[in-house]
C-alpha positions in Angstrom: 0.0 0.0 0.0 1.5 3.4 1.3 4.9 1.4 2.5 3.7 2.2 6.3 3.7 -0.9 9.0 0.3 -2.7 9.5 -0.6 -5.4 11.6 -1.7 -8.7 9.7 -0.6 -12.5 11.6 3.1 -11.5 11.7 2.9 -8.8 13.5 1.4 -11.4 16.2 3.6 -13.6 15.9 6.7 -11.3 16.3 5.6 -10.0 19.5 5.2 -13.3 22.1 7.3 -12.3 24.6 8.5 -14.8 26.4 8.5 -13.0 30.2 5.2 -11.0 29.5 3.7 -13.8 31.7 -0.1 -15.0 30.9 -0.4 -15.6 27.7 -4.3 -14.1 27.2 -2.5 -10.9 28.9 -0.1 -11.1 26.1 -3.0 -11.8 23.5 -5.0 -9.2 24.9 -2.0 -6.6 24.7 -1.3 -6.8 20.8 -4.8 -7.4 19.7 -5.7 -4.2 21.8 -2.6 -2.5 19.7 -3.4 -3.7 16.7 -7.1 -2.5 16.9 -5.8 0.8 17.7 -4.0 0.9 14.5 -6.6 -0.6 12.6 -10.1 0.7 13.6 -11.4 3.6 15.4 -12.3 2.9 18.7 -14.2 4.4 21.1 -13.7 6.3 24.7 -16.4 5.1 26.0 -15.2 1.3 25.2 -14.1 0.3 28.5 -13.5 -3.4 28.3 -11.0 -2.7 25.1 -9.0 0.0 27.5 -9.7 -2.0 30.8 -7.7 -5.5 28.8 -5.3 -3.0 27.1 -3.8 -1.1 30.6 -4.5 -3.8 33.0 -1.8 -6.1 31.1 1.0 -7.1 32.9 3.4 -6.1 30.3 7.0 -5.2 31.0 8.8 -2.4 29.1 10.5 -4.6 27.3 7.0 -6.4 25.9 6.0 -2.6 25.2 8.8 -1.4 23.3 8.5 -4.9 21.3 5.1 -4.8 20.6 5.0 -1.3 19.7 7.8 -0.1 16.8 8.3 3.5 15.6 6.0 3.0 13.1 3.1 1.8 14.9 3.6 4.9 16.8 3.9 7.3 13.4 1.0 5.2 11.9 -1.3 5.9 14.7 -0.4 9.6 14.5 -0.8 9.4 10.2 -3.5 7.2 9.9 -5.8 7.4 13.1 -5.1 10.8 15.1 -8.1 10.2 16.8 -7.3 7.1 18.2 -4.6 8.5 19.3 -6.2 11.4 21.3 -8.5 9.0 22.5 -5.6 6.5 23.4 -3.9 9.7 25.4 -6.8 10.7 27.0 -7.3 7.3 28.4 -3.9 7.1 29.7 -4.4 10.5 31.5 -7.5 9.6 32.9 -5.8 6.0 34.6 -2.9 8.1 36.0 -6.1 10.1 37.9 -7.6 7.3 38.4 -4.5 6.0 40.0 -4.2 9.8 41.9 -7.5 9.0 43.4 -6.6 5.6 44.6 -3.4 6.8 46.2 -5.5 9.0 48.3 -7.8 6.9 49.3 -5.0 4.6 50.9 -4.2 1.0 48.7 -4.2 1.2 45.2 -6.1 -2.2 43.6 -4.2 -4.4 41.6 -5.6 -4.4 38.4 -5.2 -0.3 39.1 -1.8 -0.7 39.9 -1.0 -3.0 36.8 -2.7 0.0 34.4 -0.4 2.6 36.3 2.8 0.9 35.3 1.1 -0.1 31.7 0.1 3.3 31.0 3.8 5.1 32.2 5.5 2.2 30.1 3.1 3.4 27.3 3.7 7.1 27.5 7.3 6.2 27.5 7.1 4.5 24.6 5.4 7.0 22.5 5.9 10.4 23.4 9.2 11.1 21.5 7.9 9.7 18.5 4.9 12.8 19.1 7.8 15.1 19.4 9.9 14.5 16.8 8.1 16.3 14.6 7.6 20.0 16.3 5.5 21.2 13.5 3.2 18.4 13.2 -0.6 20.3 13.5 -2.4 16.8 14.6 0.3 16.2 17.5 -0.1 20.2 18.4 -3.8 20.2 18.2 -4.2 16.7 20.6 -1.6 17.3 23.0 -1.9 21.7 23.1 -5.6 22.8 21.6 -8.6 22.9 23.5 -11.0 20.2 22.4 -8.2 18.8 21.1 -7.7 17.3 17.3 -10.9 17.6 15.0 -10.7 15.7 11.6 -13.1 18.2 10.2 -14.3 21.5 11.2 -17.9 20.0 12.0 -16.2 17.6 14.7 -16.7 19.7 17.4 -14.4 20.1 20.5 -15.8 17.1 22.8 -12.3 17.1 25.2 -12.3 20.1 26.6 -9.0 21.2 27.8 -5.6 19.9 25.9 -4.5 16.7 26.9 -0.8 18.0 28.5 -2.6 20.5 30.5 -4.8 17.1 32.4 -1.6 15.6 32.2 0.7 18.2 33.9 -2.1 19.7 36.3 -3.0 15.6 37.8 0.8 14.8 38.2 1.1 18.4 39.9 -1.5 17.2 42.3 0.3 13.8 42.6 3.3 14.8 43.5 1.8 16.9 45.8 -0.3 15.0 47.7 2.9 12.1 48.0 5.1 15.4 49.5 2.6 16.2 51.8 1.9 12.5 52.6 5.1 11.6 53.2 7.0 15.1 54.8 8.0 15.2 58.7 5.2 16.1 61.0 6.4 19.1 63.5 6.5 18.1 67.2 3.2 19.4 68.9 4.6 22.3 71.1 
């Protein structure tokens, strides 16, 4: 076709990794990437994003499964996937803020944390390395985000960095204050 990457039974194949662990996980993992790439899928589609963060996939598994190219392909091909995809993984690290307030973090809520950092680490400097690039602008600095038409209207509100920034700013906060010396009562 256009000489980009797409997944098809090799690209399957190619990513059992042999430490990811259970093998549905595994399954779970690249068919949720592969649909990503594929087919547009919905925020509101929360078995598909449950399956695909709660993986127990190393970062290993995640920069294996996930090349360049599946990374520039998602940004080419389906931007709003990708919005979508980042907007998910901002709203588990809340998620995650939350839980950390309330005292234990759940497993499965604990698994997504890791999943979704591995993730961001994966694919953020393949959304900077072009600075120019209007769709990664639009996503990550635009309110309401990137529209694939001017009739799409802006359904997500504020950029996706700003969520990002302001919920780790709160983090890190709330883990300072959780964990700094308590003054001697006088």
């Amino acid at each position: 076709e256009d000489g980009r990457p797409t997944p098809g039974p090799a690209f399957a194949r190619q990513f059992r990794c042999a430490g990811m662990g259970n093998s549905d996980s595994h399954a779970a993992f690249v068919d949720g990437v592969k649909r990503l790439l594929v087919e547009d899928v919905p925020d509101d589609d929360r078995e598909f994003w449950f399956a695909l963060f709660t993986a127990p996939v190393s970062i290993e598994d995640v920069f294996e499964i996930i090349g360049p190219d599946h990374v520039r392909q998602l940004r080419r091909k389906r931007p709003r996937n990708l919005q979508v995809f980042l907007r998910r993984i901002v709203g588990t690290m809340s998620d995650v803020c939350r839980a950390a307030d309330e005292g234990v973090i759940p497993s499965p809520l604990a698994t997504a944390a890791n999943t979704v950092i591995r993730l961001l680490t994966r694919i953020v400097p393949f959304l900077l390395e072009e600075p120019e690039d209007p769709v990664v602008h639009d996503i990550l600095w635009r309110s309401g985000g990137h529209r694939a038409s001017p009739a799409a209207g802006g359904e997500f509100g504020e950029p996706v960095l700003d969520h990002l920034l302001e919920d780790r700013s709160d983090c890190v906060q709330d883990a300072e204050a959780a964990t700094a010396p308590v003054a001697p009562a006088a």
